[in-house]
TORPA-4810 file (N, C-alpha, C, O; in nm, 3 decimals):
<nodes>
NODE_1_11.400_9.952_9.090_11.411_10.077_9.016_11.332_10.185_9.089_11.209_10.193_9.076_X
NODE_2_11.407_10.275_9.170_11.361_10.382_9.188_11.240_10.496_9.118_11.279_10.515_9.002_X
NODE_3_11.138_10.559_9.137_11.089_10.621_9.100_11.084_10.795_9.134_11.049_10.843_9.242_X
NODE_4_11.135_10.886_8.993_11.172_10.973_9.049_11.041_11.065_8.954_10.976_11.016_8.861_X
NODE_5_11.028_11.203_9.005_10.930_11.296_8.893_11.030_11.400_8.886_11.005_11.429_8.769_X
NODE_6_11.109_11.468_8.913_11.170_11.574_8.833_11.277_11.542_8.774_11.321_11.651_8.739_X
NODE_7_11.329_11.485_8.750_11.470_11.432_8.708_11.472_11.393_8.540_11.396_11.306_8.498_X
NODE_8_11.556_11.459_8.457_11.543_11.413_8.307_11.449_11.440_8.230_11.491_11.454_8.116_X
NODE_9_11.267_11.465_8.244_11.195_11.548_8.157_11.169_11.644_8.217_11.204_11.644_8.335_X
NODE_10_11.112_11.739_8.175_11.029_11.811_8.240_10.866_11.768_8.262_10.793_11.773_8.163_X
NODE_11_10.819_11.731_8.376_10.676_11.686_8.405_10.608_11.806_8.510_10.673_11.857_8.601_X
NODE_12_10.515_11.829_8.491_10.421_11.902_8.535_10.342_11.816_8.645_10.290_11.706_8.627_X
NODE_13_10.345_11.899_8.772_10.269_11.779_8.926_10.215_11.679_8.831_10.258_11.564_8.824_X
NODE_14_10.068_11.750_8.718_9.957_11.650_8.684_9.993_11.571_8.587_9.909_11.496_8.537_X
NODE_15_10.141_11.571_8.537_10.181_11.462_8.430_10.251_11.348_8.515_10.294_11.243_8.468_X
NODE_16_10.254_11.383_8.636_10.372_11.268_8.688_10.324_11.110_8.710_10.207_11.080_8.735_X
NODE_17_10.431_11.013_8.698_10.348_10.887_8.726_10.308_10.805_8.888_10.371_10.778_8.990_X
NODE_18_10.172_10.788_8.840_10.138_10.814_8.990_10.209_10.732_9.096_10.191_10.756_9.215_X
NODE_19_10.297_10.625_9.050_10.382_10.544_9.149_10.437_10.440_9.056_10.433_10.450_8.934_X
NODE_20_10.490_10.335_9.124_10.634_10.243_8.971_10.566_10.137_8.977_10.649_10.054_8.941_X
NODE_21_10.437_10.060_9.005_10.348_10.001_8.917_10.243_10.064_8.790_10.146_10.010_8.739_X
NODE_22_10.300_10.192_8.765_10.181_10.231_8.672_10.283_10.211_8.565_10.245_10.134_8.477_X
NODE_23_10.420_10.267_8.549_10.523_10.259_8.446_10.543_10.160_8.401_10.566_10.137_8.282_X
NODE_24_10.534_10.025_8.558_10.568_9.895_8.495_10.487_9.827_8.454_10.514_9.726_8.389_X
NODE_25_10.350_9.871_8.487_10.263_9.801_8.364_10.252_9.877_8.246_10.221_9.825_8.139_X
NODE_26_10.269_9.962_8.256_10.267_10.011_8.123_10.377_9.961_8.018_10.341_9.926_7.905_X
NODE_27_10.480_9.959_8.048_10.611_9.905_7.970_10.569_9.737_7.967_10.596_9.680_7.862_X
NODE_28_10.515_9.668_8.059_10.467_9.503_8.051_10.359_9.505_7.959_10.361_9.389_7.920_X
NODE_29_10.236_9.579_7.879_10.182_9.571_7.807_10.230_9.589_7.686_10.150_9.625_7.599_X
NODE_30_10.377_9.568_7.651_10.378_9.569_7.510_10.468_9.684_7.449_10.523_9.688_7.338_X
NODE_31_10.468_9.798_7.573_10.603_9.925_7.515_10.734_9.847_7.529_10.768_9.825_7.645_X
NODE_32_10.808_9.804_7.438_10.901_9.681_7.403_11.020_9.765_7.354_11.137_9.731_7.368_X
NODE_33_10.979_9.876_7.294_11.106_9.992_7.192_11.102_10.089_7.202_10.995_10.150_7.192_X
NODE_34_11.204_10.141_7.225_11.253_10.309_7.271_11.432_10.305_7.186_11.497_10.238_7.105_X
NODE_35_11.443_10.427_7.272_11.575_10.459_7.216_11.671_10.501_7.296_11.650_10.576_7.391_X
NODE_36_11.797_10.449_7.262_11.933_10.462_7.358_11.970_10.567_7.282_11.957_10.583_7.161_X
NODE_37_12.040_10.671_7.406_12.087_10.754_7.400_12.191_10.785_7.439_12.196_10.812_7.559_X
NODE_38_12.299_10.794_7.371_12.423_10.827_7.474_12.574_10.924_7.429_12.629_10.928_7.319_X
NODE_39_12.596_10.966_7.506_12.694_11.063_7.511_12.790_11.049_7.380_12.844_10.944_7.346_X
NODE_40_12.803_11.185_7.306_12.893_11.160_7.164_13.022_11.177_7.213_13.049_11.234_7.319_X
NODE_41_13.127_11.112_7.111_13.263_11.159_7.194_13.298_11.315_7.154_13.228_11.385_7.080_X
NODE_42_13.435_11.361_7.223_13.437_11.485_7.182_13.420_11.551_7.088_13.469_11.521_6.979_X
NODE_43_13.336_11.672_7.110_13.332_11.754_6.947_13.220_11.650_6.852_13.177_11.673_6.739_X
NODE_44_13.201_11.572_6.911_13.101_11.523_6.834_12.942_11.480_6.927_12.939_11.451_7.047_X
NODE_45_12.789_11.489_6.808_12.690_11.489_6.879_12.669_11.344_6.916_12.737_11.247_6.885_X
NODE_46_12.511_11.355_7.021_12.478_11.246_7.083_12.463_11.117_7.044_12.351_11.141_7.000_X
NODE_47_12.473_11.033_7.028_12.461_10.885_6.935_12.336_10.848_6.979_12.311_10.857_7.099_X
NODE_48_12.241_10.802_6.889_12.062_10.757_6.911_12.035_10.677_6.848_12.020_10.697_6.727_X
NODE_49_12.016_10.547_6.905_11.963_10.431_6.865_11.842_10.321_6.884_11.850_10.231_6.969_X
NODE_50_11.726_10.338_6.795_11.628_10.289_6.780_11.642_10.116_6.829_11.714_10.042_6.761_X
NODE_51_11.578_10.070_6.934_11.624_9.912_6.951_11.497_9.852_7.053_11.452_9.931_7.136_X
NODE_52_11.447_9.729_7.046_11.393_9.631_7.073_11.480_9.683_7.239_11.588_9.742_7.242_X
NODE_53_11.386_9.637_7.380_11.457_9.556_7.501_11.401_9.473_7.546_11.295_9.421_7.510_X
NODE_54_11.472_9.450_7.639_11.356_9.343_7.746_11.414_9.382_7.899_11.524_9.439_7.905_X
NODE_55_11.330_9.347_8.041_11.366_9.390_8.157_11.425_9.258_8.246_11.365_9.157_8.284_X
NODE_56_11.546_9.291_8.260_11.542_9.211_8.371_11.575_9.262_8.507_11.691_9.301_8.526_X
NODE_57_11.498_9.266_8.593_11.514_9.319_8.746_11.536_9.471_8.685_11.474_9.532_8.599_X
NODE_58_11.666_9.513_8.777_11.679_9.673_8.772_11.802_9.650_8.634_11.909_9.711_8.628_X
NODE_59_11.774_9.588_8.574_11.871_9.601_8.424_11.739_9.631_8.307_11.620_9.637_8.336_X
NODE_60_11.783_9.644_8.206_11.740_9.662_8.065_11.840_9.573_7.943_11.952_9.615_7.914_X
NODE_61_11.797_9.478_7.896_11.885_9.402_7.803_11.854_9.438_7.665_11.739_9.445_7.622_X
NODE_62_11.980_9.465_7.583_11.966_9.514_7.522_12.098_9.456_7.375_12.212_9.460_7.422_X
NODE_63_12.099_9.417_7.248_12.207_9.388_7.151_12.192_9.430_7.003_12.103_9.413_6.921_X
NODE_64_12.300_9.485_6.999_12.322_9.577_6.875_12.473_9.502_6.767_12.562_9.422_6.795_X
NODE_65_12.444_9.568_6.660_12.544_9.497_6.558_12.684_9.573_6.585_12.713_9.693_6.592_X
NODE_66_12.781_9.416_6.602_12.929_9.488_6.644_12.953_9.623_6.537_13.006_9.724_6.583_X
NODE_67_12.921_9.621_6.427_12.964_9.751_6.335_12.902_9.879_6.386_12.952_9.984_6.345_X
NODE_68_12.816_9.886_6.457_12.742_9.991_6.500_12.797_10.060_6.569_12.869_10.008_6.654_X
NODE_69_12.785_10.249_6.558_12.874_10.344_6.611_12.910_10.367_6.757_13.011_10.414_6.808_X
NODE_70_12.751_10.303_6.830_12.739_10.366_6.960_12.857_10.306_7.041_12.891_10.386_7.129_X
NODE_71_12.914_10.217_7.042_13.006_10.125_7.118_13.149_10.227_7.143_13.220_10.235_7.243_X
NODE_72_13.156_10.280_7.048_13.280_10.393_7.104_13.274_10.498_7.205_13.355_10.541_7.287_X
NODE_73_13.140_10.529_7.173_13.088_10.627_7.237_13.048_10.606_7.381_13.049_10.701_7.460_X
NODE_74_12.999_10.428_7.434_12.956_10.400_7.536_13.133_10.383_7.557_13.166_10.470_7.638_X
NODE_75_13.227_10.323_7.523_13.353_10.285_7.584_13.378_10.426_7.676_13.423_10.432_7.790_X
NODE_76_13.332_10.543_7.585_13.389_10.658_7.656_13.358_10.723_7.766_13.417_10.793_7.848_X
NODE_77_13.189_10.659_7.738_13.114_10.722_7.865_13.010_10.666_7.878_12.919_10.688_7.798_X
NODE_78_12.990_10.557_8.005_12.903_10.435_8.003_12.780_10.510_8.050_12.681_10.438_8.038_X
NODE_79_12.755_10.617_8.093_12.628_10.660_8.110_12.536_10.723_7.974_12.557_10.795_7.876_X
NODE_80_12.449_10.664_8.020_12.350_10.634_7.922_12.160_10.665_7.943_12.100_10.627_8.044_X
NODE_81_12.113_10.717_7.861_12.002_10.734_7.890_11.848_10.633_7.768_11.828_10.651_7.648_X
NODE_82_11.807_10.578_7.823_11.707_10.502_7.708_11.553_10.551_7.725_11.553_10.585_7.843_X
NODE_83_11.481_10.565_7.698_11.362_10.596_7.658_11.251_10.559_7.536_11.265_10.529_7.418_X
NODE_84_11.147_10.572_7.614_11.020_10.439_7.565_10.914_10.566_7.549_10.905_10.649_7.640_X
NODE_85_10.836_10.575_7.431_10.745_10.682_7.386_10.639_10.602_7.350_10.673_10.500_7.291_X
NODE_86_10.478_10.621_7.373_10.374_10.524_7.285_10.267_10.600_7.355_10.288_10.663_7.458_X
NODE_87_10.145_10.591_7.294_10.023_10.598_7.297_9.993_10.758_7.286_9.927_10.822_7.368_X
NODE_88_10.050_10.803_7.179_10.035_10.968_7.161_9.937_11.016_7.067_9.853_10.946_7.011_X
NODE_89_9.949_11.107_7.057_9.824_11.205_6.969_9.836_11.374_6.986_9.845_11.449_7.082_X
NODE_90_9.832_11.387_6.875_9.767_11.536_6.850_9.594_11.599_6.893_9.489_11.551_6.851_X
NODE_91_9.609_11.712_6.982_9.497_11.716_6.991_9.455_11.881_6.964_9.481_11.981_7.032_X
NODE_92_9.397_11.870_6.869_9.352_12.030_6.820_9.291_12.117_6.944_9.233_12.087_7.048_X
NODE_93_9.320_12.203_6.899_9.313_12.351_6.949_9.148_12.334_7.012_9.118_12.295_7.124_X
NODE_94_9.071_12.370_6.921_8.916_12.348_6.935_8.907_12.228_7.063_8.884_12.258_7.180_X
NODE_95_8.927_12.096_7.018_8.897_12.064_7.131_8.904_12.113_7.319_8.831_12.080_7.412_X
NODE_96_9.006_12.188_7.313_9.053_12.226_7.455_9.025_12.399_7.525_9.091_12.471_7.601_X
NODE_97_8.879_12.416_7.446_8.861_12.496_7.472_8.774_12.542_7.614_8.716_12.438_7.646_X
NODE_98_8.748_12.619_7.684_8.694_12.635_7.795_8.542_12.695_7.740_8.530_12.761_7.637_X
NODE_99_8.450_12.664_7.816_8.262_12.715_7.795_8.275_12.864_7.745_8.314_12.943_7.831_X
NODE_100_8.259_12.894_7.669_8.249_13.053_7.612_8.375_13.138_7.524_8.415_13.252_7.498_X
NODE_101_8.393_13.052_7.510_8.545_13.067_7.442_8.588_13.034_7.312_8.666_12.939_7.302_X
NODE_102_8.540_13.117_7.171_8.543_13.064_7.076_8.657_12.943_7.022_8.777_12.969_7.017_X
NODE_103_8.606_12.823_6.988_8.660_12.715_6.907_8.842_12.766_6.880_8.943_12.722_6.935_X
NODE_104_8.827_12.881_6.766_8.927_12.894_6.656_9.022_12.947_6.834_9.130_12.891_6.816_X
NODE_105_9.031_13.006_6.953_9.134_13.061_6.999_9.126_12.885_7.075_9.027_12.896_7.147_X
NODE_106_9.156_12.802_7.085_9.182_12.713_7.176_9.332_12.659_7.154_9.361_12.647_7.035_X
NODE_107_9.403_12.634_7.217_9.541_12.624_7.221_9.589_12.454_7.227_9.597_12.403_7.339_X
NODE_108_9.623_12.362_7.091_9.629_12.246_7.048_9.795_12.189_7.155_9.908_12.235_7.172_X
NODE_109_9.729_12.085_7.196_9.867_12.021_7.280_9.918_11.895_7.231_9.893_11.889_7.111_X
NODE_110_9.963_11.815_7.263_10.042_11.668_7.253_9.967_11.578_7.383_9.915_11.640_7.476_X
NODE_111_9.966_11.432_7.381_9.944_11.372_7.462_10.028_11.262_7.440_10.040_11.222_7.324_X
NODE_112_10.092_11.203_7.537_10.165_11.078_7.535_10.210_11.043_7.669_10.190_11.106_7.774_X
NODE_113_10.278_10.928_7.651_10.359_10.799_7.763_10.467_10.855_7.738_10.488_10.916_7.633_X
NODE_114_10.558_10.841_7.840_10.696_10.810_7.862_10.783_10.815_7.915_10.825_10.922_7.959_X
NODE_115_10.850_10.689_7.933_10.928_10.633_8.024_11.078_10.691_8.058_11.086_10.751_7.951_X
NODE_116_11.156_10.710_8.098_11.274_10.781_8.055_11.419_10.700_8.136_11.476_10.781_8.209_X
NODE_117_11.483_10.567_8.137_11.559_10.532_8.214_11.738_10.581_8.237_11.773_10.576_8.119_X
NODE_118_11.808_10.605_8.281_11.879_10.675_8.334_11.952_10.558_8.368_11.904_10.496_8.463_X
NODE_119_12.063_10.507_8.312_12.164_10.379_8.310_12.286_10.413_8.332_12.316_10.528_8.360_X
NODE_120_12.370_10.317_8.322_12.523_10.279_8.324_12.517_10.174_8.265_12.458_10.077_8.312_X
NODE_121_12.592_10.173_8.122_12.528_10.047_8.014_12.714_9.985_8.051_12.822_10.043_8.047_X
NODE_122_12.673_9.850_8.082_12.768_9.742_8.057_12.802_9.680_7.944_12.692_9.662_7.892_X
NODE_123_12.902_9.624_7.853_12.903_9.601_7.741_12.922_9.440_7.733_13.016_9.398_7.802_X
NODE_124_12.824_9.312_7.635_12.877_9.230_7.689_12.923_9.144_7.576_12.858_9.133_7.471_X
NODE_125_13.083_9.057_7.609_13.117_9.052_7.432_13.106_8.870_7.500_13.034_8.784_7.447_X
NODE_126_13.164_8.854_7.581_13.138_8.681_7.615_13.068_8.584_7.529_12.956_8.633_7.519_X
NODE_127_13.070_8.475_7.462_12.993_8.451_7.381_12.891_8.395_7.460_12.786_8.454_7.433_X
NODE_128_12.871_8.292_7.560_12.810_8.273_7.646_12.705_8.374_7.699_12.583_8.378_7.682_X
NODE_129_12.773_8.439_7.756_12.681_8.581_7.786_12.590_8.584_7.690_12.471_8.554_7.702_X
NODE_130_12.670_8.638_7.550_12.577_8.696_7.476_12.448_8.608_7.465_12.336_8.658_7.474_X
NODE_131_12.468_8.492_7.446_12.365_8.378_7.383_12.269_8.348_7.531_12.164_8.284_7.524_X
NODE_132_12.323_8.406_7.670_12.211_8.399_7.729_12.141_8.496_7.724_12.020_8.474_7.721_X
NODE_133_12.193_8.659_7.719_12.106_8.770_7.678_12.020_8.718_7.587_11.927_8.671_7.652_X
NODE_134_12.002_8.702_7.475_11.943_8.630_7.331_11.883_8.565_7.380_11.770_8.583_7.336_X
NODE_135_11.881_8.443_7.499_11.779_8.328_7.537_11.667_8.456_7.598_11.554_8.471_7.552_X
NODE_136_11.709_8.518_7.679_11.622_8.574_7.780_11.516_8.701_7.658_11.400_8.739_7.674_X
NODE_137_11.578_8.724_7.587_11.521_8.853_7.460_11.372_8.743_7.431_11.253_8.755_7.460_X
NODE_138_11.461_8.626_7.354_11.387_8.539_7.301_11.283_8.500_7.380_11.168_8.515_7.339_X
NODE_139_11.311_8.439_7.512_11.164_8.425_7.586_11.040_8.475_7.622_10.939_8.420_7.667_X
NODE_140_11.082_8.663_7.579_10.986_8.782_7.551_10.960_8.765_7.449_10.875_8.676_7.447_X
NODE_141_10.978_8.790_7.373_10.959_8.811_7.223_10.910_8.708_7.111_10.859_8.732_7.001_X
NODE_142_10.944_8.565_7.183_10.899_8.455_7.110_10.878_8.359_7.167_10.917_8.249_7.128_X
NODE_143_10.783_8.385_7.318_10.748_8.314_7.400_10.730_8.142_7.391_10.759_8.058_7.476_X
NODE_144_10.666_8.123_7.242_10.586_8.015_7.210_10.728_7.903_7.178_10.699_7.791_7.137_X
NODE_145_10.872_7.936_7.197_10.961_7.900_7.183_10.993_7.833_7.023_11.032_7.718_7.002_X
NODE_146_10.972_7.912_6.945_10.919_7.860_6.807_11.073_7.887_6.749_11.060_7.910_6.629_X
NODE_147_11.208_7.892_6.784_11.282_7.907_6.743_11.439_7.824_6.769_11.472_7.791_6.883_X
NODE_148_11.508_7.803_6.676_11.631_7.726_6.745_11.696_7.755_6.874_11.688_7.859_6.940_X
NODE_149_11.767_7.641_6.903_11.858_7.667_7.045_11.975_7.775_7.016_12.063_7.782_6.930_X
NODE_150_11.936_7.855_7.124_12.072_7.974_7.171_12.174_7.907_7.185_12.193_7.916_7.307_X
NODE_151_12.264_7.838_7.140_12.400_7.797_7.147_12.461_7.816_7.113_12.455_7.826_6.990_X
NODE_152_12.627_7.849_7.201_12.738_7.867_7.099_12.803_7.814_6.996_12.870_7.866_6.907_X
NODE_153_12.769_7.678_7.027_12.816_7.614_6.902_12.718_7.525_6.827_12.739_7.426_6.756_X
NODE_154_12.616_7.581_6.857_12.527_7.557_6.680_12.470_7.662_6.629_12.455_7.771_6.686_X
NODE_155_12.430_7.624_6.496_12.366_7.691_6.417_12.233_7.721_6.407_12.167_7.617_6.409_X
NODE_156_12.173_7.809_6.399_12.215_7.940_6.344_12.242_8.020_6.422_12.275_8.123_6.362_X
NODE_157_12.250_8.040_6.585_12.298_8.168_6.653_12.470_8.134_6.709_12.542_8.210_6.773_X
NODE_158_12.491_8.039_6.677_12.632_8.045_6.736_12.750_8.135_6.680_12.833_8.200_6.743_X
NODE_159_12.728_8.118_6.520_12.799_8.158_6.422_12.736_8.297_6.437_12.784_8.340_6.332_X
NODE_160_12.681_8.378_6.473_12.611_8.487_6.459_12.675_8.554_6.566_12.722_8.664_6.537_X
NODE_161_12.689_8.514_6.684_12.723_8.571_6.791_12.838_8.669_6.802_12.849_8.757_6.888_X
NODE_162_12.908_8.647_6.722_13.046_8.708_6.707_12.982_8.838_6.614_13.022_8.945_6.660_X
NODE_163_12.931_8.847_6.544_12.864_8.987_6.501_12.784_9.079_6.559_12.738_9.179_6.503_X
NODE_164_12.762_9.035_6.710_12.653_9.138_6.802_12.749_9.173_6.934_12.855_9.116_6.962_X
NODE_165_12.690_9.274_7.004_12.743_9.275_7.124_12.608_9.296_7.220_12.501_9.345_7.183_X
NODE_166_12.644_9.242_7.370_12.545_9.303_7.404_12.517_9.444_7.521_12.607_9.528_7.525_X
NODE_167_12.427_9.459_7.586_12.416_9.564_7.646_12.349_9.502_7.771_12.253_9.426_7.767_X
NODE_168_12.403_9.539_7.866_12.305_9.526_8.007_12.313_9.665_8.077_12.416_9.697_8.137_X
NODE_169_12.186_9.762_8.070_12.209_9.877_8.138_12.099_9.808_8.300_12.009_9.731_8.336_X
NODE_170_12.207_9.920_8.346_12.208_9.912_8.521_12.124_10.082_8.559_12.164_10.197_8.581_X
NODE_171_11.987_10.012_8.548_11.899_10.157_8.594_11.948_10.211_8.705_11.963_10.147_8.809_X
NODE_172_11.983_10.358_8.690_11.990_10.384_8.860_11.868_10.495_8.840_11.872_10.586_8.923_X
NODE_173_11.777_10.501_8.757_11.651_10.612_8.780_11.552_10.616_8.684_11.582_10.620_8.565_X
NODE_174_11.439_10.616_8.722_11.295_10.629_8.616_11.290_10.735_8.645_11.351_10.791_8.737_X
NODE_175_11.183_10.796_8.538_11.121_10.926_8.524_10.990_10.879_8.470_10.992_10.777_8.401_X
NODE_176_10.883_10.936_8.491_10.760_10.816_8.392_10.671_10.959_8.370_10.666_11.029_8.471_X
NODE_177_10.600_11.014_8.248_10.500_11.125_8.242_10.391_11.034_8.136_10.378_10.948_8.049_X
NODE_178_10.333_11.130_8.222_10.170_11.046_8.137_10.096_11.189_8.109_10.035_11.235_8.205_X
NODE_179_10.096_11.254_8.008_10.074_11.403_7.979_9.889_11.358_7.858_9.866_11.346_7.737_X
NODE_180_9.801_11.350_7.994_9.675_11.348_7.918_9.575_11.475_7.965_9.460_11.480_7.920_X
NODE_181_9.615_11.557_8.040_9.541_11.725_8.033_9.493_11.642_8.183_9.371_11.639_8.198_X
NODE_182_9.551_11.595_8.259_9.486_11.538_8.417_9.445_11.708_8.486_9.357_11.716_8.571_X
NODE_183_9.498_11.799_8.451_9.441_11.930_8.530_9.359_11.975_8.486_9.324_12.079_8.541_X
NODE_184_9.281_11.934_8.372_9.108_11.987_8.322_9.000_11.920_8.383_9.004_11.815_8.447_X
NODE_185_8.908_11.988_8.358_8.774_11.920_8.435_8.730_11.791_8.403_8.732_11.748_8.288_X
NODE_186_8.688_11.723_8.506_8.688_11.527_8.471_8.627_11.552_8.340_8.697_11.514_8.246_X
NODE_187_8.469_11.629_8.296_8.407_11.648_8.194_8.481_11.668_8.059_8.441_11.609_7.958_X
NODE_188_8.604_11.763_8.055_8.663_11.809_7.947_8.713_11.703_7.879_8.695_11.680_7.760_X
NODE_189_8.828_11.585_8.018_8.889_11.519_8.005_8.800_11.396_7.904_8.834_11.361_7.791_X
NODE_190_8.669_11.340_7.990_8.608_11.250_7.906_8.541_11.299_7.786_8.473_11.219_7.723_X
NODE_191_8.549_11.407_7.751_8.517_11.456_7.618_8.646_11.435_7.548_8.635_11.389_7.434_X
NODE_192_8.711_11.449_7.572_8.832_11.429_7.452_8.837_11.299_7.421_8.820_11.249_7.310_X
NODE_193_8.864_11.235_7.539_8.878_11.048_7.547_8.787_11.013_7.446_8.816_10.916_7.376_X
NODE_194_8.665_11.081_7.421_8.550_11.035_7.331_8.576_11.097_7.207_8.515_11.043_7.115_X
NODE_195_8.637_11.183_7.177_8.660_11.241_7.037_8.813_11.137_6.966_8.823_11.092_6.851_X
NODE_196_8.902_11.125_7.066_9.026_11.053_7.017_8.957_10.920_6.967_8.991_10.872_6.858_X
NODE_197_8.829_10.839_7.071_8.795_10.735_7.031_8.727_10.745_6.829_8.748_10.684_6.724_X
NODE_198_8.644_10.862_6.878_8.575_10.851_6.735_8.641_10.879_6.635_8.611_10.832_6.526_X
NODE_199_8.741_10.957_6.652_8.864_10.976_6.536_8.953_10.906_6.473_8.984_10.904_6.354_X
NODE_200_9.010_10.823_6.601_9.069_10.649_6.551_9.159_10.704_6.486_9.166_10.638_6.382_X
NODE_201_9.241_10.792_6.483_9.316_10.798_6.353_9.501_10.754_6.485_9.532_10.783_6.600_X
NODE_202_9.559_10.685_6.386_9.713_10.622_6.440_9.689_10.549_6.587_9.634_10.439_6.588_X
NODE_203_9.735_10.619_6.730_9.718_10.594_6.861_9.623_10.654_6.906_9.642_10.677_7.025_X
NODE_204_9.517_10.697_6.865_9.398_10.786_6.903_9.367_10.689_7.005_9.390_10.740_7.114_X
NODE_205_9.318_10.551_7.018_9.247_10.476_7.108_9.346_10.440_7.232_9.313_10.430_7.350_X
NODE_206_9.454_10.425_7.184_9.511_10.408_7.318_9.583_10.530_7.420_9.622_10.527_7.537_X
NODE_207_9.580_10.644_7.305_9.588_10.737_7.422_9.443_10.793_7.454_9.424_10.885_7.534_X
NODE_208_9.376_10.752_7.408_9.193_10.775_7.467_9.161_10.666_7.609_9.078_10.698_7.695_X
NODE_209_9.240_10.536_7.615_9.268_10.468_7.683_9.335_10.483_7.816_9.283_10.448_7.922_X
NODE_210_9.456_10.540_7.804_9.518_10.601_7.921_9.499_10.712_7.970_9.540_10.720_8.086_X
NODE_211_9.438_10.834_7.914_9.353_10.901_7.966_9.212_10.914_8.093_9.196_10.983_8.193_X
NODE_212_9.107_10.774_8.002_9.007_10.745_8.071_9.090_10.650_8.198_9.036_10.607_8.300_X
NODE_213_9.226_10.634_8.159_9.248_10.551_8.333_9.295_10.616_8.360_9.239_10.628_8.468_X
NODE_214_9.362_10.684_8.360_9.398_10.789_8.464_9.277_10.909_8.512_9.312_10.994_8.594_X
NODE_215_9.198_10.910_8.481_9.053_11.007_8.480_9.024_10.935_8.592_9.038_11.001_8.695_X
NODE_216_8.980_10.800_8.609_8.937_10.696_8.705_9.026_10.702_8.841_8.963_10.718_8.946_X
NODE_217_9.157_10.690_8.846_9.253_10.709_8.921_9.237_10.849_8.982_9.230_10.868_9.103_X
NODE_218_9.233_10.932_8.901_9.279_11.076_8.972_9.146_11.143_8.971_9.157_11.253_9.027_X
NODE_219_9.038_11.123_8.933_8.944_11.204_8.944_8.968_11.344_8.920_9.045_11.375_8.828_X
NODE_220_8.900_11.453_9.007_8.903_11.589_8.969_9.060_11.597_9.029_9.098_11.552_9.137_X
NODE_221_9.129_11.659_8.942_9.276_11.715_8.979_9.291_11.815_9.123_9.245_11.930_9.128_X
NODE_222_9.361_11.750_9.233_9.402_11.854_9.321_9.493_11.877_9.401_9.514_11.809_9.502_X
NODE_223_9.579_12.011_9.355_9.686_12.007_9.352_9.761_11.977_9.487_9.884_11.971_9.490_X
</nodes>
């Protein structure tokens, strides 16, 4: 999987990801759910669907319920875009203020991850297929193998199979932004990291987390 920085968000030099082991560990620690996105048919809007994946190589595996809308919409137009969001926060105004500069004018931003993949989703109805997609989901997701055999012809996923379809998207592009204020002073930066910590409130710690590593990584910002 290619690594690209302008393509699909808008990222700023100091949001970009610094190379395609930082994305892929980041997505290997646990960012597991994002959302497919893909082209509405005519006259009609985009179809967006909240879903579990897993990686394999330069694919993304992915299975949704045969009743579900998006499948018309991918028949029409297999390009597809998915995206993975986590470790965000609100960060008030006050905090981001510069030395002499009253509190109340400081200008409040967003901080977050995210991934943005750029596909050609394959559709897969095979029953076979499907039940190996499902083995391979399952070996993420329920490592400890605590669950029945993927087979077509037993129970309980055999009989099931015929109600899902699956998805194998074919990445042809990342985009990765890591938007933690990397162009403020190392000082500013570890002041916030320390206020998100003491605040704790939702993802405060883990985007206080990816901050202080990327602080470590990039030191003073230069352009």
């Amino acid at each position: 999987m290619a690594l690209h920085k302008e393509n699909g968000m808008f990222i700023q030099p100091w949001d970009a990801g610094l190379d395609e082991a930082e994305w892929q560990t980041w997505i290997a620690e646990g960012h597991d759910f994002g959302q497919l996105s893909v082209n509405g048919l005519p006259g009609r809007p985009p179809v967006v669907v909240p879903t579990h994946f897993t990686c394999d190589g330069g694919h993304l595996l992915i299975h949704l319920a045969r009743p579900n809308p998006v499948w018309k919409a991918i028949e029409h137009d297999p390009n597809v875009a998915f995206t993975v969001i986590g470790d965000y926060a609100f960060i008030p105004g006050p905090w981001r203020t510069q030395p002499g500069i009253p509190p109340r004018d400081g200008v409040p931003t967003s901080y977050y991850a995210a991934v943005q993949f750029t596909c050609r989703a394959h559709i897969i109805d095979d029953p076979e297929a499907k039940a190996e997609l499902l083995r391979r989901q399952l070996a993420h997701f329920q490592p400890d193998g605590d669950h029945a055999p993927v087979a077509v012809d037993q129970p309980p996923y055999g009989r099931l199979l015929s109600g899902i379809r699956g998805l194998r998207l074919e990445v042809a592009d990342v985009v990765a932004k890591f938007k933690y204020d990397d162009h403020k002073p190392v000082e500013h930066r570890a002041a916030v990291a320390d206020r998100l910590t003491a605040r704790g409130h939702g993802l405060d710690e883990p985007a206080a987390r990816q901050q202080l590593r990327r602080l470590d990584r990039i030191g003073p910002w230069k352009p």
